[in-house]
C-alpha positions as CSV (number, residue, x, y, z in Angstrom):
1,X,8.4,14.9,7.9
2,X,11.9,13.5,7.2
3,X,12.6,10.1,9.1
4,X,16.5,8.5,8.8
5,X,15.9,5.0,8.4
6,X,19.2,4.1,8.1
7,X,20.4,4.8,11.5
8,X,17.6,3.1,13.0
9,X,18.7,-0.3,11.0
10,X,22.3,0.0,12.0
11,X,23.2,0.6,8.2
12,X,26.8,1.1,7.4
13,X,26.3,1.0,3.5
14,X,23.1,2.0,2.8
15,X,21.5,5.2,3.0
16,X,17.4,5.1,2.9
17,X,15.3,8.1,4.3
18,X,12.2,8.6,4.4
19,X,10.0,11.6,3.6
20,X,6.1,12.3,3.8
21,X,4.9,15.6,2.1
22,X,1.4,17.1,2.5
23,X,-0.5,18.1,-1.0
24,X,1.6,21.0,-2.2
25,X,4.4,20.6,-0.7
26,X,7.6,20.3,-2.5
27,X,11.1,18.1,-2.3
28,X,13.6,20.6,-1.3
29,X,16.1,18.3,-2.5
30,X,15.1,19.4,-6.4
31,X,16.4,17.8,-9.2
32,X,19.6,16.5,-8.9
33,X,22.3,13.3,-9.9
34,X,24.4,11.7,-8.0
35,X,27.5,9.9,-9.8
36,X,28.3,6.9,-6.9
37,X,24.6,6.1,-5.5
38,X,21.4,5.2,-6.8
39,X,17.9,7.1,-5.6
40,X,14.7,5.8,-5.6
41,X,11.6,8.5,-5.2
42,X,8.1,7.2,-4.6
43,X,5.1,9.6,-4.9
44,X,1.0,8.4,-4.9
C-alpha cells in the first residue's frame, strides 16, 4: 500500500509517502541516492 501524504497536507516543499509492506514483500524503489533530498526508511 503506497499512501501520498504530501498531497493530503497541502505540501509544496516536502515530499513524504508512505508505504506498508506485508512479510516478504520488497521496496521496489531498491537501493538508490538522491543528490538534492534526504530519505528516511523505517522498517519494524
Amino acid at each position: 500500500m503506497r499512501r501520498p501524504v504530501s498531497r493530503a497536507l497541502g505540501t509544496t516543499d516536502l515530499a513524504m509517502n508512505y508505504f506498508e509492506l506485508e512479510p516478504g514483500d520488497s521496496f521496489s524503489g531498491g537501493l538508490h541516492t538522491h543528490r538534492d533530498q534526504e530519505e528516511v526508511l523505517r522498517s519494524q
